[in-house]
C-alpha positions in Angstrom: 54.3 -150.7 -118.8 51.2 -150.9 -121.5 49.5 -147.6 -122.1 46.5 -147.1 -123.8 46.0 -143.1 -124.8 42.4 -142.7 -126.2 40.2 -140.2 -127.8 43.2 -137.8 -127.9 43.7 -135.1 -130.6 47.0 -136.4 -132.0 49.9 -134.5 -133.8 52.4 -135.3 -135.4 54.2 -132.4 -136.7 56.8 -134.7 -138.3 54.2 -136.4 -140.9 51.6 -133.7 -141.3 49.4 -136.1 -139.2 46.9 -134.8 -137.0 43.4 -137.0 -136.3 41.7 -138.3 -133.2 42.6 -141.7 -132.5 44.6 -144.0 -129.7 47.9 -144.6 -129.0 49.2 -147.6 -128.0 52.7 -148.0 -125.8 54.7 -151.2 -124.5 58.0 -151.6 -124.1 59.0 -147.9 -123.8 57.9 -148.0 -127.7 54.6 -146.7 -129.7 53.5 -149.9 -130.7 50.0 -148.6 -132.8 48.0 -145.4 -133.7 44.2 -146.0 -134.0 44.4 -149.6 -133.4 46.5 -151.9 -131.2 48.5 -154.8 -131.2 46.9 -158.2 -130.9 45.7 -159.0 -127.4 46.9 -155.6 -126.0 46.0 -155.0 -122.7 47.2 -151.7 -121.0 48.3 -151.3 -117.5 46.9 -147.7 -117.8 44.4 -146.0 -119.8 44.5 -141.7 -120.4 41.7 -140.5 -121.4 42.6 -137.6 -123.6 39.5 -136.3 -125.1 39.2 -132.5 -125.6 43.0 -132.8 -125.7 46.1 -132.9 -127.5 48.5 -135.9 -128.1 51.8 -134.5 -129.5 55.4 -135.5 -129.5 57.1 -134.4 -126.3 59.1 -131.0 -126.7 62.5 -130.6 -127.7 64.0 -127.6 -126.2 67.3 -126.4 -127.5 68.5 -124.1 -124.4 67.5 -124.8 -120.6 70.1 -124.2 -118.2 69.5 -126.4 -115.5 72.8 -125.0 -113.4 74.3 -127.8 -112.1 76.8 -128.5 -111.5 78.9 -125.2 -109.8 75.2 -123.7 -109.2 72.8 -125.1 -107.4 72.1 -122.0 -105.6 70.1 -120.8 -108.5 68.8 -124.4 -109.4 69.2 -128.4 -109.2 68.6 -130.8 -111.7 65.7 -132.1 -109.9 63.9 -128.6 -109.7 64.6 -128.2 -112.9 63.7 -131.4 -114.6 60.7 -131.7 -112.8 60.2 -128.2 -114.1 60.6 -129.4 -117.8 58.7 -132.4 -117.3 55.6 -129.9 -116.2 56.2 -128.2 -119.3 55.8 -131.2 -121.6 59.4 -131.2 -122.9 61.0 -134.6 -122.7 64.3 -133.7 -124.6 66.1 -131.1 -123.4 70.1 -129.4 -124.3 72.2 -127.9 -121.9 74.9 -125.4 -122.5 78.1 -126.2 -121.0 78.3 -122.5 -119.3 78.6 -124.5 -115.9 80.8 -124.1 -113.2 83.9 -126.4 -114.3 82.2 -125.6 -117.8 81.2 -129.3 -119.6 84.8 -129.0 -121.4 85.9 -132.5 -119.5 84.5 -136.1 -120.4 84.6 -136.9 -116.5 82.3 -134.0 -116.4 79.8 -135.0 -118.8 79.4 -138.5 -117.9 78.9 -137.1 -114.0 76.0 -135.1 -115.5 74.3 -137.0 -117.6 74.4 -140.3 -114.9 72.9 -138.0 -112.4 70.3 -136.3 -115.2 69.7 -140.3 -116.0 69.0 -140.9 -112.6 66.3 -138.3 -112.0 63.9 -140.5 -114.7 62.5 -137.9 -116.2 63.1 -135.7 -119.2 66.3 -136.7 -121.5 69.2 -134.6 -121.0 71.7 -133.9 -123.7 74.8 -131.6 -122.7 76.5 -129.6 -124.9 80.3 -129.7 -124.6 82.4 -126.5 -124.0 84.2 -125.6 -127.8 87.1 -124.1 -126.0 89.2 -124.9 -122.6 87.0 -122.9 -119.6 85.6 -121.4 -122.4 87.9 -119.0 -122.6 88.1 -118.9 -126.6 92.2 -119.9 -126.5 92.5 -123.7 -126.7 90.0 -125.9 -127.9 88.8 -128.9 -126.1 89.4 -132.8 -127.2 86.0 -133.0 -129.2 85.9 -136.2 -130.0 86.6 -137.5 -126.3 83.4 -135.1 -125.4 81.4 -136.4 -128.0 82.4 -140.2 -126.6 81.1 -138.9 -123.3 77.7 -137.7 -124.4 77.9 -134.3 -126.3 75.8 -133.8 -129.0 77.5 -130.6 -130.1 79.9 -127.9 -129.1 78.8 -124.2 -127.6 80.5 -121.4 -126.4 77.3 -120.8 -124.6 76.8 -116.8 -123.9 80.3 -116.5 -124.3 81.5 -114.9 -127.3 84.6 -116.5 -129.2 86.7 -113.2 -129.9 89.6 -115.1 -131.7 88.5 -115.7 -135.2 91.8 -117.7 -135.7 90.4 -120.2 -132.9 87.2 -120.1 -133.9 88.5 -121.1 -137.5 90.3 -123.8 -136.8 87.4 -124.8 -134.4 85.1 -125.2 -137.4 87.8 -126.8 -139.5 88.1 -129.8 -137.2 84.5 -129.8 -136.5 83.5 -130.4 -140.3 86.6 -132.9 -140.1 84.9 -135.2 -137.7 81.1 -134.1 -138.5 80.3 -132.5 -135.3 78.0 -129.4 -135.1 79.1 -126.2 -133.4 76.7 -124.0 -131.6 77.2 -120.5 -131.6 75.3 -117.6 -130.2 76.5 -114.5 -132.9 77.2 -111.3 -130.5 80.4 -109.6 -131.4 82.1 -109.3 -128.2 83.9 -106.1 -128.8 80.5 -104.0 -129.4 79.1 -106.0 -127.0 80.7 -104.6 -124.4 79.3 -103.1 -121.5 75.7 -103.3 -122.8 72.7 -104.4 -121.3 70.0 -103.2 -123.9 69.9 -102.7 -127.7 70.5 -99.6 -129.2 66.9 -97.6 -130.0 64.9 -94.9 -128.3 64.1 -97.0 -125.2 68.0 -97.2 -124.4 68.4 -93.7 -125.0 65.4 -92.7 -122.8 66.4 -94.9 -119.8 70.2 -94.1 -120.3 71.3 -97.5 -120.5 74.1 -98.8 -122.2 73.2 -100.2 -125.6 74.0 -103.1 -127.6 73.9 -102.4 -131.7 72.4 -104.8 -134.1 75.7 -105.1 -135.6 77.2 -106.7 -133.0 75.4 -109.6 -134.1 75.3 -108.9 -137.6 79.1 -108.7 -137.8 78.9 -111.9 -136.3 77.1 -113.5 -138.1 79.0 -112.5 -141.4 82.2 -113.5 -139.8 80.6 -117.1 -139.0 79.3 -117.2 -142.4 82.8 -116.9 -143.7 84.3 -119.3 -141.9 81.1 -121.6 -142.7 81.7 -121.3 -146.6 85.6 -121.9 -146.2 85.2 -125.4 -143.7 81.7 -126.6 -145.0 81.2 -126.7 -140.8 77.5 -127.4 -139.7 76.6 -124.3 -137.6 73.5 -123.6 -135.2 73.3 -119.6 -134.6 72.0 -119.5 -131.4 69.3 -116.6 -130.2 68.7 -114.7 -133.3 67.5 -111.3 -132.0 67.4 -108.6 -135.2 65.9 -108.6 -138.5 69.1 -107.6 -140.5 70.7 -111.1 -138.9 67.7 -112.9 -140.0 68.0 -112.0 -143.2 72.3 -113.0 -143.3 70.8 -116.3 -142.1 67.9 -116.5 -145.3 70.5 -115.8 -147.5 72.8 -118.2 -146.6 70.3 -120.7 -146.6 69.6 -119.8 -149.8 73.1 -120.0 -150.8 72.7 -123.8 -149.3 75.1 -123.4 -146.3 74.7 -125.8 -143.5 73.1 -123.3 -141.3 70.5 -123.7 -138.8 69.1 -120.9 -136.3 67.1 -120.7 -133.1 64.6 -117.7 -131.4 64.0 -117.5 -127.8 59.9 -117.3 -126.5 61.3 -113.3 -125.5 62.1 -112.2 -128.5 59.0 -114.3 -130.1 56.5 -112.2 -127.6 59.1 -108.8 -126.3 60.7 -106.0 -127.8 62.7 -103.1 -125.7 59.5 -101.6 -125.0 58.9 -104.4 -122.5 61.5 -103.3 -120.5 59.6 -100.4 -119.0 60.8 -98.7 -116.2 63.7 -101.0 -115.7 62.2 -104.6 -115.4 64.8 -106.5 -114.6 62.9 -109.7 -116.0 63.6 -108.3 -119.4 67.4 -108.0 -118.7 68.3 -110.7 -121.4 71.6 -111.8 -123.7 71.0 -110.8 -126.5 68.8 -107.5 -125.5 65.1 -107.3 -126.6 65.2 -105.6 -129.6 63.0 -102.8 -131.2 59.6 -104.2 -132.3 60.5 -104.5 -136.3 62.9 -107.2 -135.4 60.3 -108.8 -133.0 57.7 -109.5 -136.1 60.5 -110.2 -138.4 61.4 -112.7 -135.8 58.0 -113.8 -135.5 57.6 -114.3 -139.3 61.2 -116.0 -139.7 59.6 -118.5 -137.6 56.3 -119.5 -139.5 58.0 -119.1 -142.7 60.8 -122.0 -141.6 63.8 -119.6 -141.7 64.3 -119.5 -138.0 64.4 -123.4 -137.4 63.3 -123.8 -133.8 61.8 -122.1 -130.5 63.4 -122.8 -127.5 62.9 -121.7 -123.8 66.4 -120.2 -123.1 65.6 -121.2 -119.4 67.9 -119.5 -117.0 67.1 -119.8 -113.5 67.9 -116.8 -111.5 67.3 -116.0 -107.7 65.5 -113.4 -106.8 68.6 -111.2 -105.2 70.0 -111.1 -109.0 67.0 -110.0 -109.9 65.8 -106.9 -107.6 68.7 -104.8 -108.5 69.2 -101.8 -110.5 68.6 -103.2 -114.1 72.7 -102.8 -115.6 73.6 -104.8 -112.7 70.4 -107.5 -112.9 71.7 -110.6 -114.1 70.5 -112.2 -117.1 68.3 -115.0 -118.2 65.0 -116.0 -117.6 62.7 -118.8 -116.3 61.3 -120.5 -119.5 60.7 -124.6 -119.4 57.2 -124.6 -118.5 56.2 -121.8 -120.7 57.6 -122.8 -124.1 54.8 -125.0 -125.2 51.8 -122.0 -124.1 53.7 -119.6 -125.6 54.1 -121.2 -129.0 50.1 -121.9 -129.2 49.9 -117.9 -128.6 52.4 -117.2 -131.3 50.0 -119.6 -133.6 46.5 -118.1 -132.5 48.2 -114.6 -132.6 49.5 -114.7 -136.1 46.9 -117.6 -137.7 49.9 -120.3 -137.8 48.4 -123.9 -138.5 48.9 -125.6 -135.3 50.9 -128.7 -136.2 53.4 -126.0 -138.3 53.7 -124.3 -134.3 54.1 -127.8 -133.0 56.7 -128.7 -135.4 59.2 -126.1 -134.2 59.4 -127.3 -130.4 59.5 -131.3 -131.7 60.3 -132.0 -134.9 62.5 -129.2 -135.6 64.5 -129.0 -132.9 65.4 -132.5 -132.6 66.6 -133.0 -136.1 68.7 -130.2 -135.2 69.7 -132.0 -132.2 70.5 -135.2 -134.0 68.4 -137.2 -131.8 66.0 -139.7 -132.1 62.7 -137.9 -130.7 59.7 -135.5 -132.2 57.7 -138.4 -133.7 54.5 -140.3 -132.8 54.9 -143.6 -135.1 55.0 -146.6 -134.8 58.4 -147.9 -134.0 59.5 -144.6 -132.3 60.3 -143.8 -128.4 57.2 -143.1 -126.2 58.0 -139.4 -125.7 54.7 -137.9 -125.8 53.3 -134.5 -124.3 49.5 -134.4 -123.6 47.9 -131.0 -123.5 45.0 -128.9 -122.9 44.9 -126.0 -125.5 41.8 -124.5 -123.5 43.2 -124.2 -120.0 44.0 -121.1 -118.6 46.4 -120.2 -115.8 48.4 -117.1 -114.7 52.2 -117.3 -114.8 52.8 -116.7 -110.9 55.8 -118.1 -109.0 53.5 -120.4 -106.8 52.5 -121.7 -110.2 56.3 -122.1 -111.8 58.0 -125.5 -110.5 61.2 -123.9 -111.7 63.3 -122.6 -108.6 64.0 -119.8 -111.3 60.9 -117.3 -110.5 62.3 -114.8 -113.0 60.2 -114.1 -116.3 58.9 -111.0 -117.9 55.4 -112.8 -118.1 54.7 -113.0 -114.5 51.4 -112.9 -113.8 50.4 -112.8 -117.2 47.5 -115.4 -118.5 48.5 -118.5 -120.6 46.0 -120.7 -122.6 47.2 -124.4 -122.6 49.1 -126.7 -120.1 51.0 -130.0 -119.7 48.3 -133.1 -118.3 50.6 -135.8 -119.0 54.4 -135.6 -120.0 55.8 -139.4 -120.8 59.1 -140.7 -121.7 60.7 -143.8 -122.2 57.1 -145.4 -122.1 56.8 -144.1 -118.3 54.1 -141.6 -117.3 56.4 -139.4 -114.9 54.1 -136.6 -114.9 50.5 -136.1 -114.5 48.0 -132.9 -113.6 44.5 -134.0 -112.6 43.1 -130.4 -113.0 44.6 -129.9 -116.7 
């Protein structure tokens, strides 16, 4: 199919480019920007003016709960849902039910994710056996399957022996491990962090050393195996600045922020909003702009949607027994552009950490508009406004702390592969 995109705004976070002109797509490929091929003569022609053309988004966290639970979610729900959103990449944590720690597993998922045709799936295999942090899983016959990398998802990996000998065969082979930094121990029983909003509502807390001293025994292990290591969900300050310094220091470390803790703090919580029960807990509102300037400054490498689908009996509980996670895919992209109007962040820097950023991570070929590269593409109105309301979310996942809150800017047209598979008249 030959697509012709004119008068569109387009960004290219990648390359710093960002000028009105065309785009030109055959073959699944970008063939030309601004002018076309010889004799080209599209099938279909978007008109894009007064809108953005951008590389679709990469998001680095969207549950989409199959298989074991597809009484929260499906992979159809939920890749329609992404596709709404704009993203056209997506990775999915192996906290399923078998967890992704089988090839057979893997290859089920992605053929079934392939045969949806929509957004690109890339699974994340389990690090250890049932995640259970005791005996790790035959990486290499994962990564032949599909896996891009290896997570304990939510999970925390208690056994620093295993976890040791984890990274030491990962830097072996060059694989990446994924690790959310929560110190299990400390963890323990909590539901919130440890401030003033805890203490008011008398819930249990969660201290910001439990991911500190998480983070320092990564680090550790980091320095002594050379292992590449994305720290999942950053959520304080003082583990922000652990990752900045080891940056510094030139450790292969990469780290990711969730659109809560971008926008939230434990204040948000209220009287008990279940929406805001999250892993890790909202923090106080320090870390939040810490968080929030982390981000624009290139510390924290990407924003992701941390989508967890949750039905609404999990949800309307008392909050300690709510469970966790919230609804995110289609709100990533409208709440980046209010992270860049709020804090006066150039918009192809916002951009770049939902494309670019998170698909170098990824170690996949997507986040570009150039010639050459795959026709993943995200078209947007920045100026459309709509009100987060479950008749509006495609997700089966109605649970968000921004319900019924106003965005500004939506998803017209998500493509992949060269295929329009999603378009919105109204945007």
């Amino acid at each position: 199919m030959k697509i012709q995109i004119s008068n569109g705004r387009v960004i290219n976070p990648a390359s710093g480019l960002d000028e009105i002109q065309d785009v030109f797509i055959a073959a699944g490929k970008i063939v030309g920007l601004g002018q076309g091929p010889a004799g080209f003569a599209p099938n279909r022609v978007i008109d894009a003016r007064n809108k953005i053309v951008m590389p679709g988004l990469v998001d680095l966290a969207a549950r989409l709960r199959e298989p074991g639970f597809e009484y929260l979610a499906t992979l159809e729900s939920e890749m329609f849902a992404a596709t709404v959103g704009g993203i056209t990449s997506l990775a999915c944590p192996p906290d399923t039910d078998p967890p992704l720690d089988e090839p057979g597993l893997v290859e089920m998922l992605k053929h079934r994710a392939k045969g949806r045709n929509q957004t690109n799936v890339h699974p994340l295999g389990a690090l250890t056996q049932q995640l259970q942090g005791t005996r790790l899983t035959e990486m290499g016959e994962l990564r032949d399957a599909g896996c891009v990398a290896f997570s304990q998802a939510n999970t925390p990996l208690m056994d620093t022996q295993v976890l040791g000998r984890a990274l030491d065969y990962a830097s072996t082979f060059g694989f990446t491990v994924w690790l959310q930094p929560q110190d299990g121990y400390l963890a323990r029983g909590g539901v919130a962090h440890d401030g003033e909003v805890a203490s008011r509502l008398g819930l249990p807390a969660i201290p910001t050393c439990a991911e500190t001293i998480a983070i320092s025994t990564i680090l550790h292990l980091v320095r002594h195996t050379r292992a590449r290591v994305h720290l999942c969900r950053l959520s304080s300050a003082a583990g922000l600045d652990l990752v900045r310094a080891a940056k510094a220091e030139g450790l292969p470390v990469t780290c990711d922020i969730s659109i809560n803790h971008l926008h939230l703090s434990e204040h948000d919580i209220g009287f008990f909003n279940p929406h805001c029960r999250l892993v890790p807990p909202l923090r106080s509102l320090r870390d939040r702009d810490a968080l929030r300037a982390g981000l624009a400054d290139g510390t924290v490498d990407a924003l992701v949607s941390d989508h967890s689908p949750v039905d609404a009996e999990s949800k309307q509980v008392p909050f300690e027994a709510a469970e966790p996670g919230a609804t995110g895919v289609e709100l990533l992209l409208p709440l980046a552009l209010q992270w860049a109007r709020q804090d006066n962040i150039p918009l192809v820097r916002a951009l770049s950490r939902i494309t670019a950023d998170p698909s170098r991570i990824l170690g996949v070929p997507a986040g570009q508009i150039a010639p050459g590269s795959t026709a993943d593409l995200c078209i947007f109105n920045p100026d459309q406004e709509w009100v987060v309301t479950p008749q509006a979310l495609k997700s089966q996942g109605k649970n968000t702390p921004f319900l019924n809150l106003p965005l500004l800017g939506r998803a017209s047209h998500t493509v992949v592969g060269g295929f329009l598979i999603y378009e919105d008249a109204r945007a």
